[in-house]
C-alpha positions in Angstrom: 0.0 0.0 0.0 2.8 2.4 0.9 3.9 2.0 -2.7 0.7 2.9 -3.9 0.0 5.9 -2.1 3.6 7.3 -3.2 2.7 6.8 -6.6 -0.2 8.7 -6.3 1.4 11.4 -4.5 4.2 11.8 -7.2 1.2 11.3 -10.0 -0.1 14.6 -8.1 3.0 15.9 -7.7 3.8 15.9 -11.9 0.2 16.9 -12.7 0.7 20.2 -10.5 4.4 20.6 -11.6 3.6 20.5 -15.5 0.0 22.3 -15.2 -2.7 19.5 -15.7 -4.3 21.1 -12.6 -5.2 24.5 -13.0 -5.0 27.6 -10.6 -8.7 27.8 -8.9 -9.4 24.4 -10.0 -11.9 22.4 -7.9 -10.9 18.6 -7.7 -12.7 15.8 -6.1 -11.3 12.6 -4.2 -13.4 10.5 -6.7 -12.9 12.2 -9.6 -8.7 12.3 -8.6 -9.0 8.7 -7.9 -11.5 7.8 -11.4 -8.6 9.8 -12.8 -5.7 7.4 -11.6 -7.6 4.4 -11.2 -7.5 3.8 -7.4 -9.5 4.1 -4.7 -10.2 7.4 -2.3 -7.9 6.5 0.6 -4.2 6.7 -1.2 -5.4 9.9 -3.1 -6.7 11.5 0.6 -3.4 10.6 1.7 -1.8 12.3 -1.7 -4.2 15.1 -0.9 -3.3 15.8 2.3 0.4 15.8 2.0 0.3 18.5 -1.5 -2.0 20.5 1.0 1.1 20.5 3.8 3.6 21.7 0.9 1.2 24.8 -0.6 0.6 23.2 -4.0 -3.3 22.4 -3.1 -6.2 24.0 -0.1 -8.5 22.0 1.6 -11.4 24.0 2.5 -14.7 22.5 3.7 -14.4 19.3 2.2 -13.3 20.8 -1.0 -9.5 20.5 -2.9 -8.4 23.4 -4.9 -5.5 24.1 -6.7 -4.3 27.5 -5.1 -5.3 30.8 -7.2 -1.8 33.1 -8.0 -1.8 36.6 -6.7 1.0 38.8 -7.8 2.3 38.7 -4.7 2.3 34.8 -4.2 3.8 34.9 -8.0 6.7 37.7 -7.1 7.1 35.4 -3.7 7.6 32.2 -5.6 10.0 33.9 -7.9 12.2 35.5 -4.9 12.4 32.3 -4.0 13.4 30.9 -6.7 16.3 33.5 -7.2 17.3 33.0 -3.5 18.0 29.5 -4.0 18.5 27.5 -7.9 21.7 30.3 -8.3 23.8 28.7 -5.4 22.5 25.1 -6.1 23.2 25.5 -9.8 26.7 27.0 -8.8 27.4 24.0 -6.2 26.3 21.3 -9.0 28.7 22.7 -11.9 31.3 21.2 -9.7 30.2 17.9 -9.6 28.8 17.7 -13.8 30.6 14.9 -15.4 30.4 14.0 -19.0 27.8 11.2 -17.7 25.4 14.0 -16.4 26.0 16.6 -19.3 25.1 14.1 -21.6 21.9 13.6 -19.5 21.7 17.2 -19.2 21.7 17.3 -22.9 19.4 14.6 -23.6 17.0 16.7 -21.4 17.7 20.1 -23.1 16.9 18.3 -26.3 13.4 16.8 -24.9 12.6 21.3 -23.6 13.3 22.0 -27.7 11.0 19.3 -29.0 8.4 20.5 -26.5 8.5 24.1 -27.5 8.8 23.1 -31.5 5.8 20.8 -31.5 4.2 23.4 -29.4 3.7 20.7 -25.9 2.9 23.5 -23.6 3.0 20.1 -20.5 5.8 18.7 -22.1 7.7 22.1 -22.3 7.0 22.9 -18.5 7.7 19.3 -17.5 10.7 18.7 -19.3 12.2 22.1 -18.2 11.7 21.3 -14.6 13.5 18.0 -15.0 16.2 19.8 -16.8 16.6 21.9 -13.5 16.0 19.2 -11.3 18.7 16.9 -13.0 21.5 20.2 -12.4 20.7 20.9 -8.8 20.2 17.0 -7.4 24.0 17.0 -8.2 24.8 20.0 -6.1 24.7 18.1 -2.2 22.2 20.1 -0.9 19.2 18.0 0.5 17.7 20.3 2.6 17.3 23.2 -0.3 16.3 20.4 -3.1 12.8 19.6 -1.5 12.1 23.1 -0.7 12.4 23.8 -4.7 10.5 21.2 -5.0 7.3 22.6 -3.3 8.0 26.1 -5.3 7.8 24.2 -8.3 4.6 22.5 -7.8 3.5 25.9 -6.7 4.3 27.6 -9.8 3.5 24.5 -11.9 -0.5 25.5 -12.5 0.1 29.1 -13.4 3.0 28.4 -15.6 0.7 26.0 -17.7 -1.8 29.0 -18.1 0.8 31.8 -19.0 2.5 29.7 -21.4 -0.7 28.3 -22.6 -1.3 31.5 -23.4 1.8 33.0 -25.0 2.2 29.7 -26.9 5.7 28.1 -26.6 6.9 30.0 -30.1 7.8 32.6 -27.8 9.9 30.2 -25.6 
């Protein structure tokens, strides 16, 4: 079971990163679990833990995705600044030609996104582009909280770049 309910969680976890759920979205336990094919309890569980981290609210027996506010936005992205510079710094140092190759391989999955126009694929490939540099930099403690800032962002990237298209990428 504990297998299960981690697969749900990282199923959430990717849907918020990449945009699938969208800012002031209302989602239901059934319709989450319909959605991944298992029952209430491991997506509850899921739920619960995305609520802890700021990516979804629980209010009144309803799930939302969190509405952005130019101030959670300009919050999100002080954040950001504050900490992917000194990771990104940190990991340079331990890039070998095994990780730049990955590195490229993942670069190369951002372009087809943004030529075939895959505003999800853009977003999610971009973030795993990221994620690939600063897991090599050491810091655990820093990595996780990016984490949660991601899945944060994650919903209203999908609508600005929805949006602008990714021609503009």
């Amino acid at each position: 079971m504990a297998k299960l309910n981690e697969q749900v969680y990282l199923n959430l976890r990717q849907a918020l990163i990449c945009g699938r759920l969208m800012p002031g979205r209302v989602v239901s336990l059934r319709g989450l679990a319909a959605e991944l094919g298992v029952s209430a309890m491991p997506v509850r569980e899921a739920v619960s833990r995305l609520a802890a981290e700021g990516a979804l609210e629980l209010n009144e027996r309803r799930i939302t995705v969190p509405a952005m506010t130019q101030e959670r936005l300009l919050d999100l992205i002080a954040l950001r600044l504050a900490i992917e510079p000194g990771l990104a710094r940190r990991a340079m140092k331990a890039l070998g030609r095994v990780e730049l190759r990955e590195l490229v391989a993942l670069n190369a999955a951002t372009d087809r996104a943004i030529q075939t126009g895959d505003v999800e694929g853009y977003i999610l490939s971009n973030y795993k582009f990221h994620r690939a540099i600063y897991g090599r930099s050491g810091w655990e403690v820093l990595i996780p909280l990016l984490d949660r800032i991601w899945r944060q962002m994650g919903p209203f990237l999908r609508i600005v770049y929805g949006r602008l298209g990714t021609t503009q990428l």
